[in-house]
NUNU-234380 format. One record per residue (C-alpha): z, x, y; residue number from 1; residue in three letters. Coordinates in Angstrom, 3 decimals. Layout:
<nodes>
         pz         px         py   vose   mise
          Z          X          Y    NUM    ala
...
</nodes>
This chain:
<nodes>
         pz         px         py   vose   mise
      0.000      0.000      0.000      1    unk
     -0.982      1.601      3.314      2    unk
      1.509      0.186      5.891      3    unk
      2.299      1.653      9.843      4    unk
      5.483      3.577      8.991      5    unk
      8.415      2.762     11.351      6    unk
     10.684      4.737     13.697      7    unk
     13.478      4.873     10.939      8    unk
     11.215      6.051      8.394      9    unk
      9.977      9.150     10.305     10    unk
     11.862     11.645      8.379     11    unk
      9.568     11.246      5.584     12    unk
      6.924     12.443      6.455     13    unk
      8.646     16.507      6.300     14    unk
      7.543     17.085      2.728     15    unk
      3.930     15.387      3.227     16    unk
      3.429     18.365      6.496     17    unk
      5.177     21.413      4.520     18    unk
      2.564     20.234      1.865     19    unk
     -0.357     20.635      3.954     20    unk
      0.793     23.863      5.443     21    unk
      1.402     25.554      2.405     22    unk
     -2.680     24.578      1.495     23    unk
     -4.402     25.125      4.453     24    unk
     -4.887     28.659      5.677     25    unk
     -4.252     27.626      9.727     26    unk
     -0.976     25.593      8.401     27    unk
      0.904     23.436     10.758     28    unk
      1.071     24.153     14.369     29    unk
      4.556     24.753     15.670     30    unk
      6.583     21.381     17.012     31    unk
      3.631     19.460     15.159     32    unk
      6.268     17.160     13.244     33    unk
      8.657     16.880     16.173     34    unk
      5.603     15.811     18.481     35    unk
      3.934     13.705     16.289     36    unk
      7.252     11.754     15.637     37    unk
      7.701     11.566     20.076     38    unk
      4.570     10.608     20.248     39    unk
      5.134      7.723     17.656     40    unk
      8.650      6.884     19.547     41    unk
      7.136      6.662     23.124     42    unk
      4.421      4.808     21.906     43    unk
      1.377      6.879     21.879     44    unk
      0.567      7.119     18.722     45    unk
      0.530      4.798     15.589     46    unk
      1.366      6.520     12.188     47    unk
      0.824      4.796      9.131     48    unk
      1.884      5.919      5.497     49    unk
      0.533      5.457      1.988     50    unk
      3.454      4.419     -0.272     51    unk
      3.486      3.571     -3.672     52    unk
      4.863      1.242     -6.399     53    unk
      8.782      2.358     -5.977     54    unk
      8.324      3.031     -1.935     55    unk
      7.546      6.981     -2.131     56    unk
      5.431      8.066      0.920     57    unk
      2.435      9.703     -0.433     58    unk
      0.118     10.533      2.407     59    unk
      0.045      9.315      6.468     60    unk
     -2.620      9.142      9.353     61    unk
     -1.854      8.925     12.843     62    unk
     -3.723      7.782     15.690     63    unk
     -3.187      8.098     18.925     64    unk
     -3.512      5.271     21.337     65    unk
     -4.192      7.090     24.458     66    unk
     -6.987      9.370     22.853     67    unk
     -8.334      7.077     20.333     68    unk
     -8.258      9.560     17.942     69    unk
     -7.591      9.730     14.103     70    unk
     -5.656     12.809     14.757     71    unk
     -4.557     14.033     11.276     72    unk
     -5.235     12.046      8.132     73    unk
     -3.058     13.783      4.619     74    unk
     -2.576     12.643      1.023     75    unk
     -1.833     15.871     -0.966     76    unk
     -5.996     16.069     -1.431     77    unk
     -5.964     13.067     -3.442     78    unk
     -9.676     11.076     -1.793     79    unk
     -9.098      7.689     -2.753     80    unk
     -6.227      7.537     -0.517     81    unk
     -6.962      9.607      2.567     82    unk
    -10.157      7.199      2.516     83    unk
     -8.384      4.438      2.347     84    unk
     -6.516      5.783      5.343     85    unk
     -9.146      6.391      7.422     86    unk
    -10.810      2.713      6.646     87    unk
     -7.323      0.990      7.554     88    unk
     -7.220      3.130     10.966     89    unk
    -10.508      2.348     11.757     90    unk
    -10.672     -1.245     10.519     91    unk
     -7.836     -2.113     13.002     92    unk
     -8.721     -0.006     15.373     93    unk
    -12.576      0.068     16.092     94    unk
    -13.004     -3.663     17.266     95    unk
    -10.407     -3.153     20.384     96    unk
    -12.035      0.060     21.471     97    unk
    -15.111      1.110     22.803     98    unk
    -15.127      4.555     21.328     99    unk
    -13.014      6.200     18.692    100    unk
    -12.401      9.846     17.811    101    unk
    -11.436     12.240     14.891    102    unk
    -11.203     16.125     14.074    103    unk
     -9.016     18.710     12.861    104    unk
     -8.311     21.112     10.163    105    unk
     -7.823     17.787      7.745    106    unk
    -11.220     17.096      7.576    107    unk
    -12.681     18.480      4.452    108    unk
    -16.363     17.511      3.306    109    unk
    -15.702     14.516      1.592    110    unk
    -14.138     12.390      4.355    111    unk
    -16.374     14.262      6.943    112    unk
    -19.284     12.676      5.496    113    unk
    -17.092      8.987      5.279    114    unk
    -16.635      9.203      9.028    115    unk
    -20.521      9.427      9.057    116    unk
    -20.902      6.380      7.112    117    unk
    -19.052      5.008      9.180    118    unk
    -20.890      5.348     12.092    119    unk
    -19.564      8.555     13.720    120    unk
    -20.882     11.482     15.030    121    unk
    -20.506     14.726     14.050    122    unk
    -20.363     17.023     16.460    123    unk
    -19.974     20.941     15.779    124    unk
    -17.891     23.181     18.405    125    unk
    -17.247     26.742     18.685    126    unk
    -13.956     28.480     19.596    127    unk
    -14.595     31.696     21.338    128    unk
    -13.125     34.983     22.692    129    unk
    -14.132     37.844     25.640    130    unk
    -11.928     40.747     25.277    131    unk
    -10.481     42.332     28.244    132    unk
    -12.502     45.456     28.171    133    unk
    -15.611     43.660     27.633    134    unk
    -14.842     41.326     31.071    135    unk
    -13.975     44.721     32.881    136    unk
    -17.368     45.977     32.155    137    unk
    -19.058     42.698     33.742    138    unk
    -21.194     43.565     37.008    139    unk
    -19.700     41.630     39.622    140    unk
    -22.766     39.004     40.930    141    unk
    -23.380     38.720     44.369    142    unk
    -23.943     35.251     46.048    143    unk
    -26.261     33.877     48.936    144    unk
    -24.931     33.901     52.498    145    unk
    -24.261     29.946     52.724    146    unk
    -22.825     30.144     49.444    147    unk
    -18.661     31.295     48.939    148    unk
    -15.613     31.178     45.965    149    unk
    -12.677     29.379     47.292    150    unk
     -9.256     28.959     45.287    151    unk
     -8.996     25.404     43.974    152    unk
     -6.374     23.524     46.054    153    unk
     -5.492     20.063     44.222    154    unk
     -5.967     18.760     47.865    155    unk
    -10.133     18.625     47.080    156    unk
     -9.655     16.977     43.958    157    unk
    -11.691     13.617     44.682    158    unk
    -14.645     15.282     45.957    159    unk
    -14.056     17.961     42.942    160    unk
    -13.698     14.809     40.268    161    unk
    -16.890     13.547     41.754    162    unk
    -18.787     16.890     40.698    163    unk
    -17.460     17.039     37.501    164    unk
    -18.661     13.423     36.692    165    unk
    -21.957     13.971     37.974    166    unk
    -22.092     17.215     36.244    167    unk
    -21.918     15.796     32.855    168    unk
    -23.552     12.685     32.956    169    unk
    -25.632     12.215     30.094    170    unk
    -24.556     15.463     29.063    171    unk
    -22.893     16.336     25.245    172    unk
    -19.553     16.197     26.500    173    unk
    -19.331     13.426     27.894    174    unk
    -20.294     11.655     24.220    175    unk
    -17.375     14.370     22.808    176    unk
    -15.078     13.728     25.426    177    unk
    -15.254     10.208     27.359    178    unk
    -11.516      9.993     27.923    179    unk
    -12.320     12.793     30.106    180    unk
    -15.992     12.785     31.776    181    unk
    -16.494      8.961     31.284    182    unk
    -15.846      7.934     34.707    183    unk
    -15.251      9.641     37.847    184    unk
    -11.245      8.440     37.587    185    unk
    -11.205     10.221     33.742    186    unk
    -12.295     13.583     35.423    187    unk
     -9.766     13.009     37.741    188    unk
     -7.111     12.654     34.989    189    unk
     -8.331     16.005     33.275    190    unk
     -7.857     18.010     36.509    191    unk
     -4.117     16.752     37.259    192    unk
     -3.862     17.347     32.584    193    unk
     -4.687     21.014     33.469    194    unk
     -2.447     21.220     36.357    195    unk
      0.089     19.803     34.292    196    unk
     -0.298     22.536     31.801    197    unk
     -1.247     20.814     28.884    198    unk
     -3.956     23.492     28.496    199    unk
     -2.012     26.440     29.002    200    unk
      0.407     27.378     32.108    201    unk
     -1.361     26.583     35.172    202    unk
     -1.574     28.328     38.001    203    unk
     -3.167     27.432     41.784    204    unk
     -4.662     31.222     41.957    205    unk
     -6.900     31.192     39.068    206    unk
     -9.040     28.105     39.012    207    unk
    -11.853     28.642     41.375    208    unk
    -14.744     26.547     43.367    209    unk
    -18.278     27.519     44.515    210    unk
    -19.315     26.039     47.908    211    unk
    -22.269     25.976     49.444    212    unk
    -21.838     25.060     52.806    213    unk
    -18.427     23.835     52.355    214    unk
    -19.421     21.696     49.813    215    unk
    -18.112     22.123     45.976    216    unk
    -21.050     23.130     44.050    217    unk
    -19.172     24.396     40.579    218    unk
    -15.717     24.450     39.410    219    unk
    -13.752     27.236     36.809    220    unk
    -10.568     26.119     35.438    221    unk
     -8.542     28.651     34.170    222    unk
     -5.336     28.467     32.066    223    unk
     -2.785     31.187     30.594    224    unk
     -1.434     30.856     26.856    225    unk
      0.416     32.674     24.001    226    unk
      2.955     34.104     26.063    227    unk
      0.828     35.622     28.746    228    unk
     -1.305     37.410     26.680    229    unk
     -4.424     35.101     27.005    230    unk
     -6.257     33.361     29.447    231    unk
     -8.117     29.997     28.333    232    unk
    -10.805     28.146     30.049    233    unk
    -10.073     24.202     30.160    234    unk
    -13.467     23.330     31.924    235    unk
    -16.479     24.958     34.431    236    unk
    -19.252     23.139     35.870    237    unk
    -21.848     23.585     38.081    238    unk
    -23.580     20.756     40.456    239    unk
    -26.856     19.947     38.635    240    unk
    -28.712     20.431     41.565    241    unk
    -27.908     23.854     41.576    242    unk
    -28.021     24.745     37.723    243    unk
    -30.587     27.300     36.087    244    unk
    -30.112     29.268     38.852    245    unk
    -27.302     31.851     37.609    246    unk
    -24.371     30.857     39.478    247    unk
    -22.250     29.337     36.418    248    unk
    -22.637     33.062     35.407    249    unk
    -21.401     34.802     38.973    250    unk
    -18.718     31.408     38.796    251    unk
    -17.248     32.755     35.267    252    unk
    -17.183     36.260     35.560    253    unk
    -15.837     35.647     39.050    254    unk
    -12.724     33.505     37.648    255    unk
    -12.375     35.817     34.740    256    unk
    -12.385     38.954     36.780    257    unk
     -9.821     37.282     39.310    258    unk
     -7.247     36.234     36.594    259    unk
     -7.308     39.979     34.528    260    unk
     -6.833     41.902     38.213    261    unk
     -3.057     39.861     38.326    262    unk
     -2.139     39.159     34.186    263    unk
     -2.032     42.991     33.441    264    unk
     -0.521     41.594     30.045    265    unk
     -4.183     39.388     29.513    266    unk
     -6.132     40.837     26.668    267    unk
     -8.538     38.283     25.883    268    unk
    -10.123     35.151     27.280    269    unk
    -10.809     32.428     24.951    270    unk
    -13.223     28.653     25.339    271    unk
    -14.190     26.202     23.296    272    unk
    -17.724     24.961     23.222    273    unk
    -19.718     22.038     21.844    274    unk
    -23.229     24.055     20.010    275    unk
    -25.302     21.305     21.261    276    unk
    -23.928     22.925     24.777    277    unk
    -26.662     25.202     26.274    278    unk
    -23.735     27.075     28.111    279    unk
    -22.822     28.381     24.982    280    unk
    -25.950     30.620     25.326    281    unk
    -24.648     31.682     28.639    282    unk
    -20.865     32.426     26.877    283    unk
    -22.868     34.636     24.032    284    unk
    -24.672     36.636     26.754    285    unk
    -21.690     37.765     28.346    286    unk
    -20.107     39.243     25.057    287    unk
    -18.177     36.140     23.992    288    unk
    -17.920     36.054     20.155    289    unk
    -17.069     33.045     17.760    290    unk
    -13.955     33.326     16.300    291    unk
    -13.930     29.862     14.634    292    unk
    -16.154     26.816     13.889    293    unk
    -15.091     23.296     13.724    294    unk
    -16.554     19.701     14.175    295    unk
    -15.352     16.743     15.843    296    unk
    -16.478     13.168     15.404    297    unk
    -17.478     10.235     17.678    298    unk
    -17.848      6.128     17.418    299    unk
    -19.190      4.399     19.654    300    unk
    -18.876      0.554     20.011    301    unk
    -22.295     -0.854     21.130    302    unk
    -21.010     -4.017     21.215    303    unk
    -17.779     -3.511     23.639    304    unk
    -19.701     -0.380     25.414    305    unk
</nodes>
């Protein structure tokens, strides 16, 4: 019986995560229990369990209601019943939503090709990493008179939410990420999610704009994680009027240049990129190397859209 599993019944899900870390070679990210179970408390997320005959818990899925995501789907490998978890989640979840997510390191072939039947679309993305050597060795490029980089000040972020939404209209990530580049008001909530720090510790200094004019024309967003040690880029975009013209190149080594010169401690900066993305081209021809391949997977509801 597949059943959402209640605040009192939380606890049980322990064995079902030290399971899955002990068979996956990532394992489970630190604070993963403790944050799934918040999230479940403060009502972000739904968890439901697989329990059997005499009530044992033998596998859960949670989805989260502010993402619309089928964040992590388990059942000790056995595909009957992480199916059937994914149908339930989706079955009472798809006809309320317009779109609906899923990815992660629980995805192995068998339900990745479910999710397809179902409808969604897979989507392949790249983590990457620049070493600190490698950005050092970057030629600083040089921009037009009319054209300047300005520290990001929150106090531009309408006209900066309005770039971002133009910039990726009709563009991949927008289809991998509507929660963020849907609307003009979603890019707006992933600027204030960065300077909340949910990407990595931000900080006003190393997220930069390209004017032209005085007007934004591009955008780098740049984070700090593990400790110090690594700098992470949230989001960069560049005005589409402007594009093909090499300034998302002077843009990111600019930002990347800017945030080594004060994190002496930096060795590395890392992305994440969608391979449909044609900036990943740009990423690979400034030394950026994958590091690790993953998918993620859309729905979209054509009726509700």
């Amino acid at each position: 019986m597949i059943r959402k599993i209640e605040e009192d019944e939380l606890d049980l899900i322990e064995p079902i995560l030290t399971k899955f870390g002990q068979e996956t070679d990532s394992g489970v990210p630190p604070n993963f229990m403790e944050s799934m179970k918040t999230s479940v408390k403060e009502g972000k997320a739904i968890l439901y369990g697989v329990f059997s005959d005499s009530n044992n818990l033998d596998g859960i899925g949670l989805f989260g209601n502010v993402s619309k995501r089928l964040s992590f789907i388990y059942a000790s490998g056995d595909t009957e019943l992480e199916i059937g978890l994914v149908d339930t989640i989706y079955n009472n979840h798809s006809s309320n939503n317009s779109r609906l997510m899923a990815g992660g390191a629980w995805v192995t072939e068998t339900i990745s090709n479910h999710l397809v039947q179902l409808g969604f679309r897979k989507l392949d993305r790249a983590a990457m990493t620049l070493s600190r050597s490698a950005i050092e060795a970057l030629s600083t490029a040089s921009l037009v008179e009319d054209m300047n980089f300005e520290v990001y000040d929150k106090l531009q972020i309408d006209e900066l939410s309005q770039l971002m939404f133009k910039g990726n209209i009709n563009h991949v990530d927008q289809i991998v990420f509507p929660m963020f580049f849907g609307t003009v008001e979603n890019c707006r909530t992933l600027v204030e999610t960065i300077e909340n720090s949910v990407y990595g510790e931000y900080k006003k200094p190393y997220s930069w704009l390209l004017k032209k004019n005085g007007r934004i024309i591009g955008a780098c967003f740049m984070t700090i994680r593990n400790k110090g040690d690594t700098g992470y880029i949230p989001d960069i975009v560049i005005d589409p009027d402007y594009q093909g013209k090499g300034l998302g190149k002077a843009l990111l080594i600019h930002s990347m240049k800017a945030i080594i010169a004060c994190e002496l401690d930096l060795i590395k900066i890392d992305l994440d990129v969608t391979l449909e993305n044609n900036a990943r081209f740009l990423y690979k021809s400034l030394g950026y190397e994958t590091t690790t391949e993953y998918s993620i997977y859309t729905w979209l509801n054509k009726e509700n859209d």
